[in-house]
MOPAC internal coordinates of N, CA, C and O (Angstrom, degrees):
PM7 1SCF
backbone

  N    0.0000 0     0.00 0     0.00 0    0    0    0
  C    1.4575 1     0.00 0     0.00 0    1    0    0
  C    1.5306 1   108.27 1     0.00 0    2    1    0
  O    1.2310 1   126.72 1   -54.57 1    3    2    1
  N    1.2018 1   104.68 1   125.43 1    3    2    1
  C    1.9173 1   112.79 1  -178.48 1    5    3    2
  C    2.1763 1    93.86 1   -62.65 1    6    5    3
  O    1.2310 1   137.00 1    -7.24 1    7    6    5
  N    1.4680 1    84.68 1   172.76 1    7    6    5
  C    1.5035 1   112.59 1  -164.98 1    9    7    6
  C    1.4014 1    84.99 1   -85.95 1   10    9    7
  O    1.2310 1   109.02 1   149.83 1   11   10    9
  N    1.5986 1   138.16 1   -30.17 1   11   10    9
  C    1.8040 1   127.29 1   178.31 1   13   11   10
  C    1.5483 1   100.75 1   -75.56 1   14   13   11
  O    1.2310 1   114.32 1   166.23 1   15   14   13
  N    1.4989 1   128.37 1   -13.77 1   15   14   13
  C    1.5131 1   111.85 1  -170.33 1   17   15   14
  C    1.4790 1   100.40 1  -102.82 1   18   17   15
  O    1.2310 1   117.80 1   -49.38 1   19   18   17
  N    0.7496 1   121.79 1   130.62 1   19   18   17
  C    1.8528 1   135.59 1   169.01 1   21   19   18
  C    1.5999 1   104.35 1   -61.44 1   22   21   19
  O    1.2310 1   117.09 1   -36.52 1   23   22   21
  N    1.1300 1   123.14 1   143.48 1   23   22   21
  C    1.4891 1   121.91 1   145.59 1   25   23   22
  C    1.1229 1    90.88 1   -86.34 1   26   25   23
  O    1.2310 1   115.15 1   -35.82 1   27   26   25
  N    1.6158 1   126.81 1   144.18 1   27   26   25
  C    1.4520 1   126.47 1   116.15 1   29   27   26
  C    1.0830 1   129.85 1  -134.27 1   30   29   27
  O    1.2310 1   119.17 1    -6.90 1   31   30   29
  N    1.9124 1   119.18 1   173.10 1   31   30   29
  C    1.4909 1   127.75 1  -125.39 1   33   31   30
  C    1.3377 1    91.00 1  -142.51 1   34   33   31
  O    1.2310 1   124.64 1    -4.28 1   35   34   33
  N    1.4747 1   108.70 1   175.72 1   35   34   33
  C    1.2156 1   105.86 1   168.54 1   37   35   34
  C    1.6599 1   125.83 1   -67.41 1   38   37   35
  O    1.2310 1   129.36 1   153.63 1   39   38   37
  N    1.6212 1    99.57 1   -26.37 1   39   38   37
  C    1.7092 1   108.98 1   174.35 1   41   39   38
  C    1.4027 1   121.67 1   -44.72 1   42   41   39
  O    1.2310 1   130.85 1   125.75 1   43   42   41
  N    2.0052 1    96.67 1   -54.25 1   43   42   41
  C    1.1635 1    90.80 1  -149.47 1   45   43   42
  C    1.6656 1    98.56 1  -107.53 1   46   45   43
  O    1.2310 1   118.46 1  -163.44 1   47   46   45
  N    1.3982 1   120.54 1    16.56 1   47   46   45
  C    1.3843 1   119.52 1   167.55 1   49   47   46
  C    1.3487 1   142.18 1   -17.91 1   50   49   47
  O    1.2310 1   127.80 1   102.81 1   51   50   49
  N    1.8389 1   102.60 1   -77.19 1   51   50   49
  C    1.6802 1   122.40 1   141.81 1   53   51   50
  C    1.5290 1    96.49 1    -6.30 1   54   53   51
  O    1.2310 1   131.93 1    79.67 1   55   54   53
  N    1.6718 1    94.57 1  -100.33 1   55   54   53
  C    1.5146 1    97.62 1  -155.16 1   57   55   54
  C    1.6848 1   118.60 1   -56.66 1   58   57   55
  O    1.2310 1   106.66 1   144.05 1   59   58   57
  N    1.1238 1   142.42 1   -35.95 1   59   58   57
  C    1.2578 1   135.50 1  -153.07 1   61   59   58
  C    1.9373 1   101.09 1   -99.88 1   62   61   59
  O    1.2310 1   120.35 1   143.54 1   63   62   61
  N    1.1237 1   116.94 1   -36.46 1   63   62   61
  C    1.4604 1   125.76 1  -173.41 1   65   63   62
  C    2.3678 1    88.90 1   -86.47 1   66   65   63
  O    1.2310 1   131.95 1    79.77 1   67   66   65
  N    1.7086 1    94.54 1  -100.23 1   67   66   65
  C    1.4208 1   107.02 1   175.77 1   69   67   66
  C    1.5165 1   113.79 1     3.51 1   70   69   67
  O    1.2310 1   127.84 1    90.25 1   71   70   69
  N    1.6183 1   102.50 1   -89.75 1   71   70   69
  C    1.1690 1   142.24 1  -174.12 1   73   71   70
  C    1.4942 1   118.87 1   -36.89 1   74   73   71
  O    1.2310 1   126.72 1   159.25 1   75   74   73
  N    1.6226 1   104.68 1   -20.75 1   75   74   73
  C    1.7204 1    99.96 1  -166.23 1   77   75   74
  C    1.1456 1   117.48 1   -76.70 1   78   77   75
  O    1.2310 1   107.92 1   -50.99 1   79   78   77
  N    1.1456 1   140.16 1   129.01 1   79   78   77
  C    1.7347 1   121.23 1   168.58 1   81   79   78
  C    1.6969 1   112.65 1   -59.44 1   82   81   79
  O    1.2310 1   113.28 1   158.96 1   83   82   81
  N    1.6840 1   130.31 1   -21.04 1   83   82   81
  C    1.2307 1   132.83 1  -158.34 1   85   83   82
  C    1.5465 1   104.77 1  -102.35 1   86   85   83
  O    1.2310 1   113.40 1    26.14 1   87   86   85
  N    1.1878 1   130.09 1  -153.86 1   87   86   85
  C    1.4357 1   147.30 1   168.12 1   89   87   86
  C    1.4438 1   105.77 1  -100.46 1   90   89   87
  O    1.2310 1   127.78 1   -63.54 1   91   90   89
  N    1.5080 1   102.62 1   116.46 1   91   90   89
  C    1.3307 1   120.71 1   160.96 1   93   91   90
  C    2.1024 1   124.29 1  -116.46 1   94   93   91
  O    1.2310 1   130.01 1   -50.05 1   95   94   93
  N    1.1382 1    98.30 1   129.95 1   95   94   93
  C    1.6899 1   115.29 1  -150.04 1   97   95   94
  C    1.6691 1    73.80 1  -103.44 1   98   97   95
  O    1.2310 1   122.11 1   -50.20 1   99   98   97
  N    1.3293 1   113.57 1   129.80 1   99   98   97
  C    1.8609 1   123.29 1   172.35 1  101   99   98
  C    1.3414 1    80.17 1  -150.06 1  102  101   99
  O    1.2310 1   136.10 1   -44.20 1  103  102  101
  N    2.0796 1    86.43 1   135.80 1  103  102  101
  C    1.5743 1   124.23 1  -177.53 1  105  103  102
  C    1.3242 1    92.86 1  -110.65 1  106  105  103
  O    1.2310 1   110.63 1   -86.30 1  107  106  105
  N    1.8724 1   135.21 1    93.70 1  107  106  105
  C    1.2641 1   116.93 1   138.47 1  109  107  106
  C    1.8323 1   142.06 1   -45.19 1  110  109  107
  O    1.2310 1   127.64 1   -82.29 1  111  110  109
  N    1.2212 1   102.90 1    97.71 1  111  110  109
  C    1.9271 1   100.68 1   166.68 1  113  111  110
  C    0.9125 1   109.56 1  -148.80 1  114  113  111
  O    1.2310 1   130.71 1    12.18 1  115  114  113
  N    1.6687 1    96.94 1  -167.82 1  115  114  113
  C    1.6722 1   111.14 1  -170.48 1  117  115  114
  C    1.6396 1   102.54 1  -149.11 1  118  117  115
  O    1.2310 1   128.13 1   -27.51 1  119  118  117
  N    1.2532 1   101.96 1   152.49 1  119  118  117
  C    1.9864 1   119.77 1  -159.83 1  121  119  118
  C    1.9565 1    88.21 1   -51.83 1  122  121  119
  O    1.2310 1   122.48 1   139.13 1  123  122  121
  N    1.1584 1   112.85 1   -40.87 1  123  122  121
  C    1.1599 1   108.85 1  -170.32 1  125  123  122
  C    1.3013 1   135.80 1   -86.37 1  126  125  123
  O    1.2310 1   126.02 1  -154.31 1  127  126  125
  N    1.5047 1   106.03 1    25.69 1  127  126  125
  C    1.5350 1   118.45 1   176.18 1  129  127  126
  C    1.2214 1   122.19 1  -136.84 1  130  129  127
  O    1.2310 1   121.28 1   -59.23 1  131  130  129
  N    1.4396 1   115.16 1   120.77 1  131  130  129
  C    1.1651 1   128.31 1   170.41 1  133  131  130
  C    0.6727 1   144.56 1    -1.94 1  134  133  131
  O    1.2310 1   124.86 1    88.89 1  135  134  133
  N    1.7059 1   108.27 1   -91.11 1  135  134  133
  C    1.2734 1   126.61 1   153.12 1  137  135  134
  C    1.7598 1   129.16 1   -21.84 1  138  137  135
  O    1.2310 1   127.74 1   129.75 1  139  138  137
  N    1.4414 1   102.70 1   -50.25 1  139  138  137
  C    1.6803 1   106.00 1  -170.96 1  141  139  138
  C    1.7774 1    89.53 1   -91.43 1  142  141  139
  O    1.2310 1   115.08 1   161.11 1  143  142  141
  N    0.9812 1   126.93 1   -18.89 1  143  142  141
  C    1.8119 1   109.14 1   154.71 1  145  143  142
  C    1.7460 1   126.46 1   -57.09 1  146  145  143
  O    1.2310 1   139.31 1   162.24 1  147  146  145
  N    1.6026 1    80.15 1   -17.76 1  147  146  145
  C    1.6763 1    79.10 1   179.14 1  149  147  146
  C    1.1002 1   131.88 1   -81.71 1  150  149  147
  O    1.2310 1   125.22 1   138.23 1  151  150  149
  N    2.0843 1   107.57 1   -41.77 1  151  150  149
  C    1.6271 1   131.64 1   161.59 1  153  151  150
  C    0.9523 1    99.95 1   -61.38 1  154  153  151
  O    1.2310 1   103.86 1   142.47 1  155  154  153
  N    1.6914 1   147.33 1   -37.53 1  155  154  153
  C    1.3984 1   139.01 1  -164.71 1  157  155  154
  C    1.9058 1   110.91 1   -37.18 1  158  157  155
  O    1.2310 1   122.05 1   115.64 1  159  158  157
  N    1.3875 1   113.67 1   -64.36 1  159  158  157
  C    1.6960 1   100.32 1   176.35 1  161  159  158
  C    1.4505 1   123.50 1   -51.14 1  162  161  159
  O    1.2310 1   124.68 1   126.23 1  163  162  161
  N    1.4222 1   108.63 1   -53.77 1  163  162  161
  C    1.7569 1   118.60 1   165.53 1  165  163  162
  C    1.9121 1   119.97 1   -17.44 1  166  165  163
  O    1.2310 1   133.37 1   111.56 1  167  166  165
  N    1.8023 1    91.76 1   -68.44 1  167  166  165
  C    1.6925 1   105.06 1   174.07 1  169  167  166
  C    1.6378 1   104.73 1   -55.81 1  170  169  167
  O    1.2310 1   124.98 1   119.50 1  171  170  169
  N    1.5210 1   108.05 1   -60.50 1  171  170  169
  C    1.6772 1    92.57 1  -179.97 1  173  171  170
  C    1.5004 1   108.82 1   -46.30 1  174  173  171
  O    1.2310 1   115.80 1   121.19 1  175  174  173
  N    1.2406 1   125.58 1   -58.81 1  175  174  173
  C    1.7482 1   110.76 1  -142.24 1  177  175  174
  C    1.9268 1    84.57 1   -75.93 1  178  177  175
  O    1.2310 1   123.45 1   177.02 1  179  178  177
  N    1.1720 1   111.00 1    -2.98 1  179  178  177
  C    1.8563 1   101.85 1  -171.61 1  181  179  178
  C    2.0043 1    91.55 1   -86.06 1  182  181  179
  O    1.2310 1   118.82 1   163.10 1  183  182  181
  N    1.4299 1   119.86 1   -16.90 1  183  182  181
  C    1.3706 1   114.86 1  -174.69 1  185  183  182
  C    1.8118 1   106.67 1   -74.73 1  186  185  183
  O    1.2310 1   131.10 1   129.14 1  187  186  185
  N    1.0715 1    96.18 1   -50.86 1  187  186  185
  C    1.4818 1   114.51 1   168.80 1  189  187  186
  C    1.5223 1   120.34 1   -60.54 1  190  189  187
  O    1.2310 1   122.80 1   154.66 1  191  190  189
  N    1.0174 1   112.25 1   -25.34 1  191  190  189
  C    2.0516 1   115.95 1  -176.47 1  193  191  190
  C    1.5427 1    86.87 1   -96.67 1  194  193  191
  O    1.2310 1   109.14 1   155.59 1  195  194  193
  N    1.1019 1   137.95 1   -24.41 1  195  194  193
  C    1.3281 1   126.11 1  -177.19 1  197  195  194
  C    1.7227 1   137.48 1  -117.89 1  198  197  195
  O    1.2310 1   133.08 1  -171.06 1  199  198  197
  N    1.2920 1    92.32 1     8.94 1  199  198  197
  C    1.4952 1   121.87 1   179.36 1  201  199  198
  C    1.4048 1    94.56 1   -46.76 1  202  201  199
  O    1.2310 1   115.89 1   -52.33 1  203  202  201
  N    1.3620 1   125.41 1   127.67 1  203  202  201
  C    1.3020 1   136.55 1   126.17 1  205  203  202
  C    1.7342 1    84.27 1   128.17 1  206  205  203
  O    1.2310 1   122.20 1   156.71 1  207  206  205
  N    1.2870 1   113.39 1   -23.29 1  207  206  205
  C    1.3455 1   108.82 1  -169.08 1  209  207  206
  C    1.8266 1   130.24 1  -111.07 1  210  209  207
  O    1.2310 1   129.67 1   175.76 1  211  210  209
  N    1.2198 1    98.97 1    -4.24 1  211  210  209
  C    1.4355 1   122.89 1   171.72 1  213  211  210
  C    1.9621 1    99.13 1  -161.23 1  214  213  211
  O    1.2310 1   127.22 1    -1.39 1  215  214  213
  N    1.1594 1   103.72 1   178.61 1  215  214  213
  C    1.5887 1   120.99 1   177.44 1  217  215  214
  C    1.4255 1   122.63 1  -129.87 1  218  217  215
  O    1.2310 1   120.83 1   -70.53 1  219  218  217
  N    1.4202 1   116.03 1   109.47 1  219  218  217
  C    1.0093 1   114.28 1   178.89 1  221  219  218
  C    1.9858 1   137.90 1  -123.47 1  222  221  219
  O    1.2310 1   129.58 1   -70.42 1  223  222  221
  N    1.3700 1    99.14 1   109.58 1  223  222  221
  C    1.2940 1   107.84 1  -169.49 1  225  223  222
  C    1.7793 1   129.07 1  -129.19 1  226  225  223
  O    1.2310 1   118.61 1   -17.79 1  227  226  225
  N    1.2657 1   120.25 1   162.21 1  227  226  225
  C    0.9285 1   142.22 1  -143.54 1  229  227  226
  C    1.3145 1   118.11 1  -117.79 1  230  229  227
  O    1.2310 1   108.73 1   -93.58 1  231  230  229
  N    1.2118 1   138.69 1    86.42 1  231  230  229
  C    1.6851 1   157.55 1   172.96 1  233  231  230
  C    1.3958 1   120.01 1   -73.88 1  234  233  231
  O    1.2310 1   117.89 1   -68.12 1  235  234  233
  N    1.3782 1   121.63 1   111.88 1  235  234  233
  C    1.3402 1   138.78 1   179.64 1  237  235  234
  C    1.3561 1   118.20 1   -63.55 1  238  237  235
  O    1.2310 1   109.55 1  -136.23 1  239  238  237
  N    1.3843 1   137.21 1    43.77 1  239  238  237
  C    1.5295 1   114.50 1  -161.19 1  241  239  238
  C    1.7943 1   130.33 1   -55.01 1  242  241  239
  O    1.2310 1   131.87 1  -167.09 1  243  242  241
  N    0.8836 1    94.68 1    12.91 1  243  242  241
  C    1.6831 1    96.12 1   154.74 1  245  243  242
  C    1.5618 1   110.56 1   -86.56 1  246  245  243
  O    1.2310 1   130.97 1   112.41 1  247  246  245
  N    1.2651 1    96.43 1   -67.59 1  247  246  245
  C    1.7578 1   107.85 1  -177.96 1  249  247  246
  C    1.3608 1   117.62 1   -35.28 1  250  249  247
  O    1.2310 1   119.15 1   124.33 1  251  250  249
  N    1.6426 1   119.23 1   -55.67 1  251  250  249
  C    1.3434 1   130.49 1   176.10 1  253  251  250
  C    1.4841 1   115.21 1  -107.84 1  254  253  251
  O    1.2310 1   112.47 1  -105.04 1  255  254  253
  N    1.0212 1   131.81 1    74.96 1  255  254  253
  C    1.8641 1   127.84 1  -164.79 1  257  255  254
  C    1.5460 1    97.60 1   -82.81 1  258  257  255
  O    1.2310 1   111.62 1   179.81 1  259  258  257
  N    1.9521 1   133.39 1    -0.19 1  259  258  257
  C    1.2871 1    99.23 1   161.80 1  261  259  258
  C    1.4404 1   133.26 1   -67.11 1  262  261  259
  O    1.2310 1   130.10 1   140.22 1  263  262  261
  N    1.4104 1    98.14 1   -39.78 1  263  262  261
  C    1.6701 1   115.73 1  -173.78 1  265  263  262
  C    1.3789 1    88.34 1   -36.21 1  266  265  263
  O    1.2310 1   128.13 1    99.23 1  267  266  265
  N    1.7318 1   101.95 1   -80.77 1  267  266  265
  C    1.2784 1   120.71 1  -159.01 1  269  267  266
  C    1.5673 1   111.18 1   -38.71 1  270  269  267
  O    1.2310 1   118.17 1   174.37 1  271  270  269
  N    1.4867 1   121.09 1    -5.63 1  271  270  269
  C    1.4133 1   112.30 1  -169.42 1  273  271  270
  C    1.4801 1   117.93 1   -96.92 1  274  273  271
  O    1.2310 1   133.14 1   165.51 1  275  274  273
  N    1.2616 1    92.22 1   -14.49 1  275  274  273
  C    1.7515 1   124.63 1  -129.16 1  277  275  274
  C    1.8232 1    78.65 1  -107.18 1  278  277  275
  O    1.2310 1   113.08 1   132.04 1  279  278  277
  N    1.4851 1   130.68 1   -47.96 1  279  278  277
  C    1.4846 1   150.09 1   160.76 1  281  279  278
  C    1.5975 1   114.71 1   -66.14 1  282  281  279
  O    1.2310 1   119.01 1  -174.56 1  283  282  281
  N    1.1241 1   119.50 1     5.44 1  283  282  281
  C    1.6152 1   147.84 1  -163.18 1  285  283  282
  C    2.2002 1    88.48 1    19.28 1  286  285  283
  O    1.2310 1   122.06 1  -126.97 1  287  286  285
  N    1.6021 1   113.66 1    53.03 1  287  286  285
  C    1.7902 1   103.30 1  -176.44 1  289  287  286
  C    1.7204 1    86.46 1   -68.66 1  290  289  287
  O    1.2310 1   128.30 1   -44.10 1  291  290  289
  N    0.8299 1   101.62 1   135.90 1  291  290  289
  C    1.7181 1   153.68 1  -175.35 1  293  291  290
  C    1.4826 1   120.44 1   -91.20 1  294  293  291
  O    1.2310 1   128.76 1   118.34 1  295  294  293
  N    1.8811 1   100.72 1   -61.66 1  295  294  293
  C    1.5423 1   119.11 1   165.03 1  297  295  294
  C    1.6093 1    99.85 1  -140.36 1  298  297  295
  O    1.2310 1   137.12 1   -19.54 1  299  298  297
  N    1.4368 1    84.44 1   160.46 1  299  298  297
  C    1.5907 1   119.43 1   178.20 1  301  299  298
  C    1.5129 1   122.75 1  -101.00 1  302  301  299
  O    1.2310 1   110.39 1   -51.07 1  303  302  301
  N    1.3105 1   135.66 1   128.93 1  303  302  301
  C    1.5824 1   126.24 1    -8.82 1  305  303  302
  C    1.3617 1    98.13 1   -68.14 1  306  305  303
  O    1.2310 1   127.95 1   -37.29 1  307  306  305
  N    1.2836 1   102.29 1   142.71 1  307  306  305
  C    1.9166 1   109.88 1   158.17 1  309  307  306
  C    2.1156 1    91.20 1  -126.44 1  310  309  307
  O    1.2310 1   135.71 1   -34.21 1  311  310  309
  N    1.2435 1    87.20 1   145.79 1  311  310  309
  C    1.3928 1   103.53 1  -161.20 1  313  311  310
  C    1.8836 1    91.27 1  -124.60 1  314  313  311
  O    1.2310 1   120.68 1   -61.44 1  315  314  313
  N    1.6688 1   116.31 1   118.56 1  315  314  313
  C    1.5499 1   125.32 1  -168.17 1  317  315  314
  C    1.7089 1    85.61 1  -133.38 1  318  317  315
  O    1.2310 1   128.85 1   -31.56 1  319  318  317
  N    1.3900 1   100.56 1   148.44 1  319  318  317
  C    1.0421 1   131.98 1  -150.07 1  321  319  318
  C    1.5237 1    96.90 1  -128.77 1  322  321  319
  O    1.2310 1   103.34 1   -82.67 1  323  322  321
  N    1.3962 1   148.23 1    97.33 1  323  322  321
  C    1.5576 1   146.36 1   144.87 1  325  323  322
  C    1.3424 1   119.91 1   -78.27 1  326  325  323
  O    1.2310 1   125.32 1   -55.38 1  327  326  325
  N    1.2698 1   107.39 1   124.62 1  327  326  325
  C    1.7035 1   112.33 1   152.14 1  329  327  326
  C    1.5890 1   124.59 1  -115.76 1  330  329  327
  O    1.2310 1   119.17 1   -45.69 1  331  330  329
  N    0.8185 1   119.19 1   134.31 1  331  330  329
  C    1.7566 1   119.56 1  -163.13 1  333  331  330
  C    1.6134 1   116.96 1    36.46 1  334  333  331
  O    1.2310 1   122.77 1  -146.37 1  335  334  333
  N    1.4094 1   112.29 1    33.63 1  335  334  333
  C    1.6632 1   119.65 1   154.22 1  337  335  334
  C    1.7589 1    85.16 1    93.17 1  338  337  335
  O    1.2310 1   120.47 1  -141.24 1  339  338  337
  N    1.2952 1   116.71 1    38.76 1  339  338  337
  C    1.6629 1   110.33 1  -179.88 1  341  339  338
  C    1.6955 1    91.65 1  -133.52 1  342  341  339
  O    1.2310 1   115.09 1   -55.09 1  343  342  341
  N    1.3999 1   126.92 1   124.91 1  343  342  341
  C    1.1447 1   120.10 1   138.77 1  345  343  342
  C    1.6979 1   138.07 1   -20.36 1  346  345  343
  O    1.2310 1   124.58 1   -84.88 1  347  346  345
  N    1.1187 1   108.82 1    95.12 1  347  346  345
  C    1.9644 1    87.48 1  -169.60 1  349  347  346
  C    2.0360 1   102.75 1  -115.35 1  350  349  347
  O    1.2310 1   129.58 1   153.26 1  351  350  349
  N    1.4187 1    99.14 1   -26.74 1  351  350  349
  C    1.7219 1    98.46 1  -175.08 1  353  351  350
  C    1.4357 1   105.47 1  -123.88 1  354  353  351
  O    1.2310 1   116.21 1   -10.18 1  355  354  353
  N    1.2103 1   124.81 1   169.82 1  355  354  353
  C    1.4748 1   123.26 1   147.87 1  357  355  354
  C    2.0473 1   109.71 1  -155.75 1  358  357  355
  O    1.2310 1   130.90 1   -11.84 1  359  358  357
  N    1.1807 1    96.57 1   168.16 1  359  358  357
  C    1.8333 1    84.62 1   176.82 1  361  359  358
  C    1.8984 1    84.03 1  -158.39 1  362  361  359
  O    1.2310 1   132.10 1   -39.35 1  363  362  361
  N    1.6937 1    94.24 1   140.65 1  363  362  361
  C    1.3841 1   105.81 1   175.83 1  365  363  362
  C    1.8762 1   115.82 1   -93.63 1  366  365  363
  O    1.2310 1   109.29 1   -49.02 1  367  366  365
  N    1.1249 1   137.68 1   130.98 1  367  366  365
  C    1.1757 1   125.47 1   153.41 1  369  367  366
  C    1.6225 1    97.92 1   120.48 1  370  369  367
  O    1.2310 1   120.25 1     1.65 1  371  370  369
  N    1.4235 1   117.13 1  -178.35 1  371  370  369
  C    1.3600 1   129.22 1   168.18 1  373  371  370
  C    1.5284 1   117.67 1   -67.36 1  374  373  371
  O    1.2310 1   123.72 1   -83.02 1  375  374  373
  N    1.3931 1   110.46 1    96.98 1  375  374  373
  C    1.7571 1   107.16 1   173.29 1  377  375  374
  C    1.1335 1    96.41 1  -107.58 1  378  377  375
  O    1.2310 1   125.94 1   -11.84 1  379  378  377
  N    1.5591 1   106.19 1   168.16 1  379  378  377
  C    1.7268 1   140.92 1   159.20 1  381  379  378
  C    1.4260 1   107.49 1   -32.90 1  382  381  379
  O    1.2310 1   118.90 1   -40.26 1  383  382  381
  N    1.3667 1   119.70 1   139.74 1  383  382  381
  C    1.4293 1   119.25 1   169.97 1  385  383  382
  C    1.3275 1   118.98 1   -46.28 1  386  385  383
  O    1.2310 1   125.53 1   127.73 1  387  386  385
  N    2.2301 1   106.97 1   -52.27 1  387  386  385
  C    1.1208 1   140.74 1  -175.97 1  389  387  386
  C    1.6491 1   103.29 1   -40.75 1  390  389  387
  O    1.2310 1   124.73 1   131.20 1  391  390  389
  N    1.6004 1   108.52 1   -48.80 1  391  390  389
  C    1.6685 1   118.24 1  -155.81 1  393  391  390
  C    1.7409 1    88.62 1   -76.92 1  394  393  391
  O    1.2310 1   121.74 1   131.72 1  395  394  393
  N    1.6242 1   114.28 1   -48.28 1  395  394  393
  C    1.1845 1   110.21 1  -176.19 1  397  395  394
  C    1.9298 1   113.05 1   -46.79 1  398  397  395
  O    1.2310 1   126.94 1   141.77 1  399  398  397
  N    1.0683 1   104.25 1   -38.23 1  399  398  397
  C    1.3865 1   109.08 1  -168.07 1  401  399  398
  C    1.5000 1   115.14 1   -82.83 1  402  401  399
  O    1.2310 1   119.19 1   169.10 1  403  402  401
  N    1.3651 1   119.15 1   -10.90 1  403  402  401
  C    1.4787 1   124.12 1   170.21 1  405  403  402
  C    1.4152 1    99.41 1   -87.37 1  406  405  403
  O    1.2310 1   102.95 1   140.82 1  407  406  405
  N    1.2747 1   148.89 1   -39.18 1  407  406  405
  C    0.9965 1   162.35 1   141.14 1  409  407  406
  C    1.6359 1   102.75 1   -11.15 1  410  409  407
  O    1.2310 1   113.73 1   130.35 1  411  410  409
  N    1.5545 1   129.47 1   -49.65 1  411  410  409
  C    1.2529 1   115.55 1   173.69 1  413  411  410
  C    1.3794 1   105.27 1   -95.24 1  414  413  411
  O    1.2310 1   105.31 1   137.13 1  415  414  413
  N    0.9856 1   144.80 1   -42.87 1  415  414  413
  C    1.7475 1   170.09 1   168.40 1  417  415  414
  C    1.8640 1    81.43 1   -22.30 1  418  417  415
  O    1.2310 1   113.69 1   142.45 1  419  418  417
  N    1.3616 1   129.54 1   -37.55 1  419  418  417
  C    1.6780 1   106.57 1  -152.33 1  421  419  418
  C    1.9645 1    91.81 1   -98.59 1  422  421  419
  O    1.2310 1   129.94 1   154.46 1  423  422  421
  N    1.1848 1    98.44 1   -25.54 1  423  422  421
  C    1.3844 1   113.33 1  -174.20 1  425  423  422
  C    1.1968 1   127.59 1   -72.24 1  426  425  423
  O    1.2310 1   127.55 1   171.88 1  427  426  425
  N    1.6815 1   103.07 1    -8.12 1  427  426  425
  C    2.0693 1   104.45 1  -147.59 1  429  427  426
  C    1.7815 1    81.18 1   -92.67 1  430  429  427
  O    1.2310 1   125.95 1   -36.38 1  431  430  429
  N    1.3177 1   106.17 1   143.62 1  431  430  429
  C    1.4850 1   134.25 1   162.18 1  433  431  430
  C    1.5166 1   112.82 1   -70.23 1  434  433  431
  O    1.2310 1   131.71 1   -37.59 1  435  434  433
  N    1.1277 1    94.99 1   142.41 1  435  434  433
  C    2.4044 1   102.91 1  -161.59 1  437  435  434
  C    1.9460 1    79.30 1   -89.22 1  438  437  435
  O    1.2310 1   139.25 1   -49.99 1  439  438  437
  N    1.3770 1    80.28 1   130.01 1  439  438  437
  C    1.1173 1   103.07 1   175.59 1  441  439  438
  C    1.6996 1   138.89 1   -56.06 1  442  441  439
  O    1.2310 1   107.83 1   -78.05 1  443  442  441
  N    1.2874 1   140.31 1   101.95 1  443  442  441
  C    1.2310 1   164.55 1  -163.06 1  445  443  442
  C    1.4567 1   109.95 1   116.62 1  446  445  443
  O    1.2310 1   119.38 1  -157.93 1  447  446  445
  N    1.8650 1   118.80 1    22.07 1  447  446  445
  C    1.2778 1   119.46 1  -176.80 1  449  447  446
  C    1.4373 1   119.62 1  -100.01 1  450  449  447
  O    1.2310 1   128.01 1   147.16 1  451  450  449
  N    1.6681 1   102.19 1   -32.84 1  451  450  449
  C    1.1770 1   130.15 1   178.70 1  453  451  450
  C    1.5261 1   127.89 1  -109.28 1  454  453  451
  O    1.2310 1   106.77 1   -20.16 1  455  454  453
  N    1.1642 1   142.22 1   159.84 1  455  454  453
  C    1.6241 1   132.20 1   157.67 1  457  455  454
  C    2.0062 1   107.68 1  -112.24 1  458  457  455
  O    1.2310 1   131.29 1   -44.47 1  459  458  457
  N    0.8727 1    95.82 1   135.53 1  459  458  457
  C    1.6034 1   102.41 1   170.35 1  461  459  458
  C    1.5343 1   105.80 1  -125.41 1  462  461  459
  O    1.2310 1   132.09 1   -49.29 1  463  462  461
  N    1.8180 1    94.25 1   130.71 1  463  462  461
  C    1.9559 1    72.53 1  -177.31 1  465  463  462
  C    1.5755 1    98.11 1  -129.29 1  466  465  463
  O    1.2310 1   120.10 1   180.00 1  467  466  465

């Protein structure tokens, strides 16, 4: 996982998802699915195209099954969308990088409104 994609866990949820004042883009999967092997480069190069200006990270639902419980994800990848620690989007299944990235593009906060760190 690149240094722009976050892991997060059930620990550090609160703070890194909750907590943000900005838009944070979280990729639910697991090592053993396909599908989210496939979006896997997409989310990286989307951590890196969006550094400093939204947050984007990546949740194990094996590893942490509260989140995942707590979001009742169902299937893998499910792709959730936060803006100021509020649920606002989500999309189930293997999408387009492009779709992934409008997906943060509708969400991102005008700049000196928000902090992303």
């Amino acid at each position: 996982m690149s240094q722009s994609t976050r892991q997060l866990t059930d620990g550090n949820w609160e703070q890194e998802v909750l907590g943000e004042a900005g838009t944070v883009l979280v990729d639910f999967w697991a090592p053993w699915c396909p599908p989210c092997r496939m979006i896997a480069p997409g989310i990286e190069a989307l951590g890196e195209q969006y550094q400093g200006r939204a947050k984007v990270g990546k949740l194990n639902v094996d590893e942490n099954p509260e989140v995942a419980e707590r979001y009742r994800i169902a299937s893998i990848p499910t792709l959730l969308v936060f803006r100021a620690g509020q649920l606002v989007d989500q999309r189930v299944g293997a999408i387009p990088q492009q779709e992934i990235a409008g997906l943060i593009e509708r969400q991102l906060i005008p700049e000196g409104a928000g902090s992303v760190r």
